[in-house]
C-alpha positions as CSV (number, residue, x, y, z in Angstrom):
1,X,-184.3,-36.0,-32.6
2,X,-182.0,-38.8,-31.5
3,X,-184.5,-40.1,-29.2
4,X,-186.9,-40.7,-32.2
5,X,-184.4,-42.1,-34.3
6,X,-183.8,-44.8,-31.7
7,X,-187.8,-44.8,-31.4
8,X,-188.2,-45.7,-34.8
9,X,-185.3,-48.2,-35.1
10,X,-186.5,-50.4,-31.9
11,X,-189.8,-50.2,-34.4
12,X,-188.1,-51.4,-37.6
13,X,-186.1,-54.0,-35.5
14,X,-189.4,-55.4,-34.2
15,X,-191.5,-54.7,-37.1
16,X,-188.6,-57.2,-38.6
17,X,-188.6,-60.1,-36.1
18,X,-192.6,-60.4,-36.1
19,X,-192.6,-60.5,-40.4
20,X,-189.8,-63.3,-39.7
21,X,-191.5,-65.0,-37.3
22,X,-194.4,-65.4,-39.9
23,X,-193.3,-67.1,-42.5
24,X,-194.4,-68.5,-45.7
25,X,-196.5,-72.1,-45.6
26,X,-194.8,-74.5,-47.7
27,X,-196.7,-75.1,-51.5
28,X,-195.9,-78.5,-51.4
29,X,-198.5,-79.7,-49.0
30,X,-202.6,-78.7,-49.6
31,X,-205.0,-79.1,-46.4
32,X,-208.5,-79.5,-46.5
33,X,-211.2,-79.5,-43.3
34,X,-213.9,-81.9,-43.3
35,X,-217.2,-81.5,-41.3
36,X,-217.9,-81.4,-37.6
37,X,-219.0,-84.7,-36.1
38,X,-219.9,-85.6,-32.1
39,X,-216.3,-85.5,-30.1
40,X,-214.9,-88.0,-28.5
41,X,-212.6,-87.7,-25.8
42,X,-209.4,-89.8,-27.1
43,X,-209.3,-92.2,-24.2
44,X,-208.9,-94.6,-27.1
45,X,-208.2,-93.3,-30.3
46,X,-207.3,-95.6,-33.6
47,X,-207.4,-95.5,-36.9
48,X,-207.7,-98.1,-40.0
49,X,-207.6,-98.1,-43.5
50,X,-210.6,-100.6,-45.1
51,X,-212.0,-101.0,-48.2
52,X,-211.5,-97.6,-49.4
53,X,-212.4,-96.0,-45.7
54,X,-211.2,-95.2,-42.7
55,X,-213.1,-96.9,-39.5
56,X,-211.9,-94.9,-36.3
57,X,-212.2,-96.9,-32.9
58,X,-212.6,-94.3,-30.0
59,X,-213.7,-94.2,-26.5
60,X,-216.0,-91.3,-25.3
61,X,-216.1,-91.4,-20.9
62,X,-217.1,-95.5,-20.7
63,X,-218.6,-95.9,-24.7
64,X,-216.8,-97.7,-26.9
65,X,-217.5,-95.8,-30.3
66,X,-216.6,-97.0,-33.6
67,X,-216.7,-94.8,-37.0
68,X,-216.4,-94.9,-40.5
69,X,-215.3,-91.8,-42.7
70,X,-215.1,-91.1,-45.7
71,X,-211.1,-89.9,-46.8
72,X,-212.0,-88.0,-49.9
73,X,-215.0,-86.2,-48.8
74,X,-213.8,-86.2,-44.6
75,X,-217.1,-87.1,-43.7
76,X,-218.1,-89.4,-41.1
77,X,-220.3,-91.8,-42.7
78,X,-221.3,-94.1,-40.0
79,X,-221.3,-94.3,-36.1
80,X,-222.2,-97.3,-33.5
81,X,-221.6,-96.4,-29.9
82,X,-221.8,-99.1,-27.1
83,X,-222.8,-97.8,-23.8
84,X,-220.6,-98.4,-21.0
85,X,-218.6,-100.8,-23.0
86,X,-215.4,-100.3,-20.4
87,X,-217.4,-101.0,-17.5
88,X,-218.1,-104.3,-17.9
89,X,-216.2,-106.4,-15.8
90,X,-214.3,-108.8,-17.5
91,X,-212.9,-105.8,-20.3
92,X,-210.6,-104.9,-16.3
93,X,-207.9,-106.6,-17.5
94,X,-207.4,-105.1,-21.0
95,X,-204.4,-106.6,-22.2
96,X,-204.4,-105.0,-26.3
97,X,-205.5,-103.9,-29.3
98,X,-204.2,-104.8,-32.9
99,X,-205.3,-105.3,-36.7
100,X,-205.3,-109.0,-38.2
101,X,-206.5,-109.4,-41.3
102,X,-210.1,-107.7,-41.6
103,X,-210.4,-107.6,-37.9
104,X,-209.6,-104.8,-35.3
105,X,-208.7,-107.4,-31.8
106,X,-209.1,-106.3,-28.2
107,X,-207.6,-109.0,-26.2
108,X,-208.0,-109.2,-22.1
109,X,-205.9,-111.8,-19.6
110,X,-208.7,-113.4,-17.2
111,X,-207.3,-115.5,-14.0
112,X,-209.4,-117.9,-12.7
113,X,-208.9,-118.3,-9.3
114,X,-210.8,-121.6,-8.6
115,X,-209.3,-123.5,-11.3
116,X,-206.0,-121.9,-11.4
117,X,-206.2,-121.5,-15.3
118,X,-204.6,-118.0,-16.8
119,X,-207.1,-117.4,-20.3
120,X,-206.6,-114.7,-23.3
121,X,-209.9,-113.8,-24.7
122,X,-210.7,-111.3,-27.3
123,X,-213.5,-109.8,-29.2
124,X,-212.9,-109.0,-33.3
125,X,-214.3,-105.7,-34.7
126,X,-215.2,-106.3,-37.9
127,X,-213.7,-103.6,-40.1
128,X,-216.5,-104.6,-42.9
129,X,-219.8,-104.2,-40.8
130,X,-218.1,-102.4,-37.9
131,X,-220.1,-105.0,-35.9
132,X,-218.5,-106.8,-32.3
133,X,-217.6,-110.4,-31.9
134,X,-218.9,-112.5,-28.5
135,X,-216.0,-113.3,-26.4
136,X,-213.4,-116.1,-27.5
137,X,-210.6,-117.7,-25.7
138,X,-207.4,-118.3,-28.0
139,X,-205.3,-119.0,-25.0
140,X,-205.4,-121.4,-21.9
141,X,-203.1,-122.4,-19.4
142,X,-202.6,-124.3,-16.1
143,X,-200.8,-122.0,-13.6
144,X,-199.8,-118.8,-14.1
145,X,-198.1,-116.9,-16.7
146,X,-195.2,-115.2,-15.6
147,X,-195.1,-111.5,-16.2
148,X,-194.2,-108.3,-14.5
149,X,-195.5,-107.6,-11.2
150,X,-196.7,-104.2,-10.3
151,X,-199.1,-102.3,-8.1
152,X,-202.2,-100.1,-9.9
153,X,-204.5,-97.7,-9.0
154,X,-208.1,-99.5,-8.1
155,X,-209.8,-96.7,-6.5
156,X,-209.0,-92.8,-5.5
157,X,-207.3,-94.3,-2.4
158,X,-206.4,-98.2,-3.4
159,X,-204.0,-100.1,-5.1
160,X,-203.9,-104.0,-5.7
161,X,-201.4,-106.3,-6.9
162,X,-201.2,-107.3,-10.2
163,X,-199.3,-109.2,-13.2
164,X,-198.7,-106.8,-16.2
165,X,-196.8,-108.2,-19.8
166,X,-197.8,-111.2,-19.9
167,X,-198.1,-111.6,-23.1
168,X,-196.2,-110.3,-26.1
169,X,-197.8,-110.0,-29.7
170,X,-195.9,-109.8,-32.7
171,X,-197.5,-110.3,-36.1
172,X,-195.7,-110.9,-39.8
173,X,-194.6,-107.9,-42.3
174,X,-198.3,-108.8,-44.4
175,X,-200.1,-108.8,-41.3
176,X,-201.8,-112.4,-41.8
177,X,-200.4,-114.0,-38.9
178,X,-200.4,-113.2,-35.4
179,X,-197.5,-114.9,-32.6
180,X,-198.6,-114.7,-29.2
181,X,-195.7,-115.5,-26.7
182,X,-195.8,-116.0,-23.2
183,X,-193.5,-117.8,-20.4
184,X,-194.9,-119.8,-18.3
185,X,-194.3,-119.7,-14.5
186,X,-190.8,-120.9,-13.6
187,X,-190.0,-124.2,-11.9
188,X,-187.5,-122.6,-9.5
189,X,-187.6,-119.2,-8.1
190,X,-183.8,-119.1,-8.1
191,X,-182.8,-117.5,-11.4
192,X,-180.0,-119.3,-11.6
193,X,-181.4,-122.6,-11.2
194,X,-184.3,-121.4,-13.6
195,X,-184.6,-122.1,-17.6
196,X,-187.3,-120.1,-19.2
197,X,-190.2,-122.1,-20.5
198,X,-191.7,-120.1,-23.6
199,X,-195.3,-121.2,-24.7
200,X,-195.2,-120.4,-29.1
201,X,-198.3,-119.7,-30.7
202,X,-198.8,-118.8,-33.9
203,X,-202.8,-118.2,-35.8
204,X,-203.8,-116.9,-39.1
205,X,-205.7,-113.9,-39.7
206,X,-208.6,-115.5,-38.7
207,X,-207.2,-117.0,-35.6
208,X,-207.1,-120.1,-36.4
209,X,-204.3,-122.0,-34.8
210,X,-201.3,-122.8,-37.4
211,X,-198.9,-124.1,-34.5
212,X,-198.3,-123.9,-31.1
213,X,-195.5,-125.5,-28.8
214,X,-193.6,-125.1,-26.1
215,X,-189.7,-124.4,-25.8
216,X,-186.9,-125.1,-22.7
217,X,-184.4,-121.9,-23.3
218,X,-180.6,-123.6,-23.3
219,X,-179.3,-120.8,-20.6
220,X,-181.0,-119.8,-16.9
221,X,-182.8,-116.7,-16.5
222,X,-180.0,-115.4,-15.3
223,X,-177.6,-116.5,-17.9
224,X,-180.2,-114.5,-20.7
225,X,-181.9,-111.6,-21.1
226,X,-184.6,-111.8,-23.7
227,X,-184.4,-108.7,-26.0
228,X,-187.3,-109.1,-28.8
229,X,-189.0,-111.6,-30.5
230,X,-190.6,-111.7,-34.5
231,X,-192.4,-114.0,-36.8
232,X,-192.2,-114.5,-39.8
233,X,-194.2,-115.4,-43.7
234,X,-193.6,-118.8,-43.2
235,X,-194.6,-118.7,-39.6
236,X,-191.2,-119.6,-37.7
237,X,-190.4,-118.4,-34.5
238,X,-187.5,-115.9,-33.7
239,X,-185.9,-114.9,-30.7
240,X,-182.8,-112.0,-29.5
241,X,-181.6,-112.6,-26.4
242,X,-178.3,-111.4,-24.5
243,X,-176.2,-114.4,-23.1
244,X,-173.6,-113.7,-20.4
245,X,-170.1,-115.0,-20.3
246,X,-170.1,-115.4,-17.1
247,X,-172.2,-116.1,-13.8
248,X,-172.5,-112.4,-13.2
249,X,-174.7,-109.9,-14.7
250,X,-172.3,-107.6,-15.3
251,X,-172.2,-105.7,-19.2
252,X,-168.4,-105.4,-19.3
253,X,-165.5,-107.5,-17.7
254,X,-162.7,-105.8,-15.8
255,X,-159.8,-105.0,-17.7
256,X,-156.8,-106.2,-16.4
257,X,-154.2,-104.0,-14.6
258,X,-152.3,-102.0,-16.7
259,X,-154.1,-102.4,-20.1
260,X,-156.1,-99.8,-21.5
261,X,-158.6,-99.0,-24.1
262,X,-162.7,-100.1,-24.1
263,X,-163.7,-102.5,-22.1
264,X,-164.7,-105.8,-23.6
265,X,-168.7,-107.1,-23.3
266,X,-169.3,-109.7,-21.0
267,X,-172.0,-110.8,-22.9
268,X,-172.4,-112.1,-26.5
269,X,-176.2,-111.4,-28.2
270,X,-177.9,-114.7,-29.8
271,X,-181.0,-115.7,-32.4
272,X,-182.9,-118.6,-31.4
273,X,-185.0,-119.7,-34.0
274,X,-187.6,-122.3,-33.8
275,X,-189.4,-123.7,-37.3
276,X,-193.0,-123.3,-37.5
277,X,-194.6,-127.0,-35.8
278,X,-191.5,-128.1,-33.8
279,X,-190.2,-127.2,-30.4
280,X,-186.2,-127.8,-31.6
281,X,-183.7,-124.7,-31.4
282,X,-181.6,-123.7,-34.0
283,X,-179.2,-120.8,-32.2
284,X,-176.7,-118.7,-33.8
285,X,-174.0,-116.5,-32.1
286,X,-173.9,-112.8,-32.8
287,X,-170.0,-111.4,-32.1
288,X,-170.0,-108.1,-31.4
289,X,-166.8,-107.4,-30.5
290,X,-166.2,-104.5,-28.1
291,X,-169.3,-103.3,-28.9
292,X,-172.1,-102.7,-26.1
293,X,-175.8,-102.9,-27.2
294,X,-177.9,-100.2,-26.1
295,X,-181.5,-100.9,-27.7
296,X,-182.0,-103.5,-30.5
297,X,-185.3,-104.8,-31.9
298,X,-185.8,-107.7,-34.5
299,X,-188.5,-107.5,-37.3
300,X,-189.2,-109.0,-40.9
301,X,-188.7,-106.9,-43.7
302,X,-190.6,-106.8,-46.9
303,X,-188.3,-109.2,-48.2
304,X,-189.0,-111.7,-46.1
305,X,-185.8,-111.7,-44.5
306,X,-185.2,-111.2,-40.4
307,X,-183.1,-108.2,-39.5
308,X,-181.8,-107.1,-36.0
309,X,-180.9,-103.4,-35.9
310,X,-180.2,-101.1,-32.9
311,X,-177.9,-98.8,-31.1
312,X,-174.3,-99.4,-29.5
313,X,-173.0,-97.7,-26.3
314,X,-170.3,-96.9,-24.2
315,X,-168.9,-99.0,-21.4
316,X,-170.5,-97.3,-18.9
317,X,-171.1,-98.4,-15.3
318,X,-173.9,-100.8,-16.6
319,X,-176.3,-99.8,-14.2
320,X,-178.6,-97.0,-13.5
321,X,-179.4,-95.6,-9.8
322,X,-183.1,-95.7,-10.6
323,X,-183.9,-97.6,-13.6
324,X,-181.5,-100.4,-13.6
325,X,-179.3,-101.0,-16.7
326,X,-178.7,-97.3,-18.2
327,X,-180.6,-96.8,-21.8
328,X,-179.8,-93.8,-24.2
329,X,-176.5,-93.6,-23.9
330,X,-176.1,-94.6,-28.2
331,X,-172.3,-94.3,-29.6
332,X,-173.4,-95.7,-33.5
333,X,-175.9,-98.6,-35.0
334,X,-175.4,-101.9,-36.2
335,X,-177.7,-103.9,-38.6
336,X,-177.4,-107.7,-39.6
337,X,-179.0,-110.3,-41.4
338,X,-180.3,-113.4,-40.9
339,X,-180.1,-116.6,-43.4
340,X,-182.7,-119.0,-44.0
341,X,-181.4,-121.7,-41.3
342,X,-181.1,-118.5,-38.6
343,X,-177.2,-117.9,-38.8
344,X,-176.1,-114.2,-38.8
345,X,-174.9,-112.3,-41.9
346,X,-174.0,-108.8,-43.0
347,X,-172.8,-107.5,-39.8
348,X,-172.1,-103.7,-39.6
349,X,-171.6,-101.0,-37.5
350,X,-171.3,-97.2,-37.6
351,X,-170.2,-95.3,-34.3
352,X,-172.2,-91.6,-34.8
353,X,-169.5,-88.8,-36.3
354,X,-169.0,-85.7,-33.7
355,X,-169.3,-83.1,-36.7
356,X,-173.1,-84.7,-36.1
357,X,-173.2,-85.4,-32.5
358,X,-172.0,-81.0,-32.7
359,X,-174.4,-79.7,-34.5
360,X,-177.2,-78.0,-33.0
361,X,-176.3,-79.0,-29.3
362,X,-175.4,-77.1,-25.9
363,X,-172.0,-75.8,-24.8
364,X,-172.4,-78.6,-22.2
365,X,-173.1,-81.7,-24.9
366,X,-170.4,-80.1,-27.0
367,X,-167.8,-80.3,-24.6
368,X,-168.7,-83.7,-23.1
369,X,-168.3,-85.1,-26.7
370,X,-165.5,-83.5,-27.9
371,X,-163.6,-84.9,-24.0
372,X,-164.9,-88.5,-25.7
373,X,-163.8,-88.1,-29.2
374,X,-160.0,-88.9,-28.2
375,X,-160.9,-91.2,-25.6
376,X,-160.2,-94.6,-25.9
377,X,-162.3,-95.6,-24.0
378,X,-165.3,-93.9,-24.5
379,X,-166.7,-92.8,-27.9
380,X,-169.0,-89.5,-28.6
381,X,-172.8,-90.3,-27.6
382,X,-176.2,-89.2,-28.7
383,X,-177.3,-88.8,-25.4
384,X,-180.6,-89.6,-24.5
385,X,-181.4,-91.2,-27.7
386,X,-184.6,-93.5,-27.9
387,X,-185.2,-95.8,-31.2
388,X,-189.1,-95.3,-32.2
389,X,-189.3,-97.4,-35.1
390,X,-187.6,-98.9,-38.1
391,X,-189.5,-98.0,-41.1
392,X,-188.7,-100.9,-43.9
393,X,-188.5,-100.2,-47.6
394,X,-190.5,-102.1,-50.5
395,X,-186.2,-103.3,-51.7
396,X,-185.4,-104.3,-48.4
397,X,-183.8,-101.0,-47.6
398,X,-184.9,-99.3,-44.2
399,X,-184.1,-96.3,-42.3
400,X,-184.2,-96.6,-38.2
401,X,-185.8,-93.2,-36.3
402,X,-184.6,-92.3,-32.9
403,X,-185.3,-89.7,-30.9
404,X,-183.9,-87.9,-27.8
405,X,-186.4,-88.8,-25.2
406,X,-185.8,-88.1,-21.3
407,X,-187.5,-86.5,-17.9
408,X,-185.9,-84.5,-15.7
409,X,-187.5,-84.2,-12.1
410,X,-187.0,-81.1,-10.4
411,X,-188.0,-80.9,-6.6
412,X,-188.1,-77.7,-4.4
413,X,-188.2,-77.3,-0.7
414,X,-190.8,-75.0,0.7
415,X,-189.1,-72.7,3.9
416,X,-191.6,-74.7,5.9
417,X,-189.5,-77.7,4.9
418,X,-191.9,-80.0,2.7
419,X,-190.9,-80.6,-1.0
420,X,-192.6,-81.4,-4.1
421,X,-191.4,-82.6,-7.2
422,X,-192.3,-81.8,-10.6
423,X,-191.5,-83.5,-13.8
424,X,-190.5,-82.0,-17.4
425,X,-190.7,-84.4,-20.6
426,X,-188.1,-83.5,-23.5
427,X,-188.5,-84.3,-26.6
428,X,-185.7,-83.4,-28.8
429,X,-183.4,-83.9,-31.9
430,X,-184.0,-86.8,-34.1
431,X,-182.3,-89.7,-35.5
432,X,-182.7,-90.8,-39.0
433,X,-180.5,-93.0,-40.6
434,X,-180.8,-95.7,-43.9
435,X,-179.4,-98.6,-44.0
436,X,-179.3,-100.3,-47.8
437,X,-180.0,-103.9,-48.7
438,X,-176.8,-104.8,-48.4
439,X,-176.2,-103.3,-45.1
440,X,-174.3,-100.3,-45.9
441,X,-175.0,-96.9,-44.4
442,X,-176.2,-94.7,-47.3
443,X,-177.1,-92.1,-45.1
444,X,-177.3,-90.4,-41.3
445,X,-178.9,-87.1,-40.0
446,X,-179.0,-85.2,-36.6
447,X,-182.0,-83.0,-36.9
448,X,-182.8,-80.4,-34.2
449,X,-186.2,-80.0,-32.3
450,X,-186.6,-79.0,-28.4
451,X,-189.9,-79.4,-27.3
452,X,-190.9,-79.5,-23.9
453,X,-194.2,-80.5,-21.8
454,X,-194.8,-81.3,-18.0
455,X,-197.9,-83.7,-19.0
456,X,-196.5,-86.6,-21.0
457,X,-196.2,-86.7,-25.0
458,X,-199.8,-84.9,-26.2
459,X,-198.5,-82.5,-28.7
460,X,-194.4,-83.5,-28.9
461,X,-192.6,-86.2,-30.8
462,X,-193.6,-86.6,-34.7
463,X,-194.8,-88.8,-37.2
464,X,-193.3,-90.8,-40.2
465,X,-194.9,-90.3,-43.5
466,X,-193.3,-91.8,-46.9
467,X,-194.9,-90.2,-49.6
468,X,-193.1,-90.7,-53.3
469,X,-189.1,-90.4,-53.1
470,X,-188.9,-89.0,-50.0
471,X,-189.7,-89.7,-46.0
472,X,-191.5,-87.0,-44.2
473,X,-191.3,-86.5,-40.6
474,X,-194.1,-84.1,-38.8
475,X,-194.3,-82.3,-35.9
476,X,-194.9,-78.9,-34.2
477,X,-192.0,-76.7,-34.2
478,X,-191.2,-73.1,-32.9
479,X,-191.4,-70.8,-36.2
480,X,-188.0,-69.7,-35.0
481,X,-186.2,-72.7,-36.3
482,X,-187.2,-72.8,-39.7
483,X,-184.3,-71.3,-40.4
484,X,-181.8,-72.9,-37.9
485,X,-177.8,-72.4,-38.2
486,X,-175.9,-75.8,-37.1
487,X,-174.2,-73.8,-34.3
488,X,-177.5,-73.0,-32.9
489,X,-179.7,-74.7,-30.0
490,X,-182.9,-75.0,-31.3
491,X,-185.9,-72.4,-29.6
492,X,-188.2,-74.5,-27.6
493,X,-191.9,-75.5,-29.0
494,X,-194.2,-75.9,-25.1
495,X,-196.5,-78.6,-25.2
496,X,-199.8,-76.8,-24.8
497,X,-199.0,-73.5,-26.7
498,X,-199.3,-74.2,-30.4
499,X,-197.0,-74.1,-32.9
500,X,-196.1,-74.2,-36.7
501,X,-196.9,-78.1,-37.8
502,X,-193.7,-78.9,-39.6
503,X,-192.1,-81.4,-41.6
504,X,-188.6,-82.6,-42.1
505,X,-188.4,-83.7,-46.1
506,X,-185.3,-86.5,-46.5
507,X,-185.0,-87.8,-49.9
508,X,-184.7,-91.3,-49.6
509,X,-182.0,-91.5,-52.2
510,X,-179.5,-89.0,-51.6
511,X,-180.5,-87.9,-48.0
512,X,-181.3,-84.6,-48.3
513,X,-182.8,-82.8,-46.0
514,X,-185.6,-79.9,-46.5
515,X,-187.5,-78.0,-43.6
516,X,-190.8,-76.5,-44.2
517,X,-194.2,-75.4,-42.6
518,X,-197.4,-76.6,-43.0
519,X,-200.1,-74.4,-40.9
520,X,-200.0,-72.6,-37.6
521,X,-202.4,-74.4,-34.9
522,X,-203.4,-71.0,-33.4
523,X,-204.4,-69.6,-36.9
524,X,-206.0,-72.5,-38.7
525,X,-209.0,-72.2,-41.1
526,X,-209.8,-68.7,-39.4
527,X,-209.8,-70.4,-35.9
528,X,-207.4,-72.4,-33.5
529,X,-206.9,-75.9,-34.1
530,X,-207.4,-76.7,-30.3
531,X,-206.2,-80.2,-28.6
532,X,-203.7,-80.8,-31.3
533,X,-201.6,-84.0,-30.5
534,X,-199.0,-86.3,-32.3
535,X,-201.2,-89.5,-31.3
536,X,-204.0,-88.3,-33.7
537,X,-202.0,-88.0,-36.5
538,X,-202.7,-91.1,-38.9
539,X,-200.7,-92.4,-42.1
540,X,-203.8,-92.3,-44.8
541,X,-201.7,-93.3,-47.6
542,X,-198.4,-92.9,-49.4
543,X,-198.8,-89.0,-49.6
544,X,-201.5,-88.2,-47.3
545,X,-202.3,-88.0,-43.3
546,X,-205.4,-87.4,-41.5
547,X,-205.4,-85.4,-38.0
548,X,-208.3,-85.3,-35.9
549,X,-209.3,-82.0,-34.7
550,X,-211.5,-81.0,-32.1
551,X,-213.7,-77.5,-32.6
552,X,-214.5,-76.5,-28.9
553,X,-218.1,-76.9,-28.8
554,X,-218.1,-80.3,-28.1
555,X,-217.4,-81.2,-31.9
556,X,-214.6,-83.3,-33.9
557,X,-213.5,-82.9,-37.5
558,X,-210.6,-84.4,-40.1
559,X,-208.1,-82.3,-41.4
560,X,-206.3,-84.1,-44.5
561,X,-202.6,-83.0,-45.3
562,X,-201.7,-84.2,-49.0
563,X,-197.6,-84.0,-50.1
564,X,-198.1,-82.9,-54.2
């Protein structure tokens, strides 16, 4: 009799933890399937709104394929394929792909060796008549273009040498004008002898040029390191750089004997701006205090205005064994402002509070932090914390998204003595904080995810939606956390294995927070939705998304998720 008691209670217990597991979908969200279409295999996968459609720009093996659906009805509509598109030989040097105006651009870098000129061509997809433009050089230049040199694959066995990043592309908030940027090759290879020579050129939407000159920084290449760059309505140049006080490299100077506390930056950050059709700087300084910049990107809002935001960080040794200066190490933000003539305003900080930096983490990270939080100097961190974008408000408000974003390599020796070495991507809790108008902080959350993969991103990370009041972040989640206590570690979602597609609700007034699910990949629609990732999810409108499923039998089909 006890036996069976015990029987049945193991069965009640487990009868228990699989009706919890399975939880109830969220009514705020509807999901509707459109037909099947002919697959293609993502190599290339993008997505526009047009005109009331959607034209999809895929790759299938070497075929460049481009679509047209339908959003309301999820049907594709129209299809153009181009055979062996990729092979050609000139589309090698694929440099990007971006929207301007009506057009989707692909743009490639082309050397040519006998005349020593470095060219940018592109060809516009129309987003009308989903037709392709010839090719068209928008750039050409003597010499070389400095970039970064690095070795690829060019065959199973072969490698050559080549010049990646040489250009970088920014466009406006409205999406009507296009800077391409580029330094040209330096005088000296001495950085200290060196000043950066940066080529400015700015088009409309339809590529027509509105200016274009070129700039002599005021410091060496080693005196700067150039952070970000952004363009704005009126077509004027911007530049972030960080400008060393002294003739090292060093992040921080050495305290002097005896004294204690942080240790002060031995660089100061700087705007350069340049007005659209001149080649004069305007430069402002940007005091930080003892405050050590992590990440920090520079972008137009929808006001108009040029804003820098990023993340701070401790004084750490500056440099990484591997990867040079350490990244992810994020103590608070900071936000400013910039004026009309380029001079910094609204300057504010806020270091990350450790009842935050607590919740949801490891008995490791919550001892590390708590060590910091009476240190002087070294504040709590957000370890491992990687900004993904800063998604800007119709008032000028915006809220910046991070996301804990590492790999850790593990490598095992055989007892024949050879080794191999396998590498695990984490993605884990998120960052979301909004900053006001005025630069205040009006909110800041820590919210917990642990997903894990050994093949890059696929089906981690999530997506940013703003649908009505509130911000909506989506991802797949282990059903076990819907539920999650802050003194918890969150149950790990495996790339690969499914999941509950879940979103994060954050009301972009008051900040709070909501959890719900959406569907269950491995019982969607009476099947599995198979090959799920995060890269096919697409922002349709306000309140809706499209995800791009794939059926098994060599078929494709939309699946649209509406917020009510």
């Amino acid at each position: 009799m006890k036996k069976i008691n015990i029987f049945l209670l193991v069965l009640m217990i487990s009868t228990f933890n699989l009706i919890a597991q399975d939880p109830k979908l969220s009514e705020n969200f509807t999901v509707e399937v459109g037909e099947e279409y002919g697959e293609t295999d993502g190599g290339m996968r993008n997505f526009y709104k047009y005109d009331g459609y959607v034209v999809g720009i895929n790759r299938h093996k070497d075929h460049l394929i481009i679509q047209k659906f339908d959003p309301n009805t999820l049907k594709e509509v129209e299809r153009k394929e181009h055979k062996k598109f990729f092979k050609e030989k000139r589309r090698e040097d694929f440099e990007k792909i971006l929207r301007l105006g009506d057009n989707v651009l692909f743009f490639y870098a082309q050397w040519d060796r006998k005349a020593k000129v470095e060219s940018l061509e592109y060809e516009a997809i129309s987003l009308k008549t989903l037709e392709i433009s010839e090719f068209k050089e928008i750039i050409r230049q003597e010499g070389k273009v400095a970039g970064d040199f690095a070795f690829v694959r060019s065959g199973f066995f072969t490698t050559k040498a080549k010049t990646l990043n040489k250009y970088e592309y920014r466009t406006s908030y409205d999406e009507d004008q296009l800077l391409l940027e580029y330094r040209l090759k330096p005088k000296f290879r001495d950085d200290s002898k060196s000043y950066d020579r940066i080529s400015i050129n700015v088009f409309d939407k339809d590529l027509n040029v509105i200016w274009n000159n070129v700039v002599e920084m005021p410091y060496t290449e080693k005196k700067m390191d150039n952070e970000d760059f952004a363009i704005d309505k009126e077509g004027n140049f911007f530049m972030l750089a960080k400008v060393y006080e002294d003739d090292t490299t060093n992040e921080t100077k050495k305290k002097k004997r005896g004294k204690k506390g942080k240790k002060d930056a031995n660089y100061h950050l700087e705007i350069f701006k340049v007005k659209k059709g001149t080649n004069t700087i305007v430069n402002s300084k940007i005091e930080i205090g003892d405050k050590l910049v992590d990440e920090i990107l520079l972008y137009e809002n929808a006001l108009g205005d040029i804003v820098l935001s990023g993340t701070s960080k401790n004084p750490d040794s500056g440099k990484g064994l591997l990867f040079g200066k350490r990244r992810g190490q994020a103590t608070g933000i900071f936000t400013a402002k910039l004026d009309n003539e380029g001079a910094i305003s609204d300057f504010n900080s806020y270091e990350f509070p450790i009842e935050m930096l607590t919740k949801y983490a490891t008995k490791k990270e919550k001892k590390k932090n708590k060590k910091k939080e009476n240190d002087e100097a070294e504040s709590p961190a957000f370890n491992g914390l990687k900004i993904n974008t800063i998604a800007a408000n119709d008032d000028g408000s915006f809220v910046i998204l991070g996301e804990q974003r590492y790999i850790v390599a593990n490598t095992r020796t055989t007892s024949t003595g050879r080794t191999s070495t396998s590498y695990v991507h984490y993605y884990r809790d998120i960052l979301a904080a909004k900053i006001n108008v005025d630069g205040t902080l009006a909110w800041m959350h820590k919210l917990p995810k642990l997903q894990v993969g050994r093949r890059g991103k696929r089906t981690m990370s999530y997506t940013h939606m703003f649908a009505g009041e509130n911000h909506y972040l989506l991802y797949l989640d282990n059903v076990k956390n819907l539920n999650l206590p802050e003194d918890k570690v969150p149950y790990k979602h495996t790339d690969g294995k499914g999941g509950y597609f879940t979103a994060y609700i954050i009301n972009d007034q008051t900040g709070e927070v909501k959890k719900e699910a959406i569907f269950n990949t491995r019982d969607f629609n009476g099947t599995e939705l198979e090959h799920f990732e995060t890269d096919k999810i697409f922002p349709l409108s306000d309140s809706e998304i499209l995800i791009e499923g794939f059926e098994g039998r060599s078929k494709d089909f939309l699946v649209k998720v509406k917020a009510k």
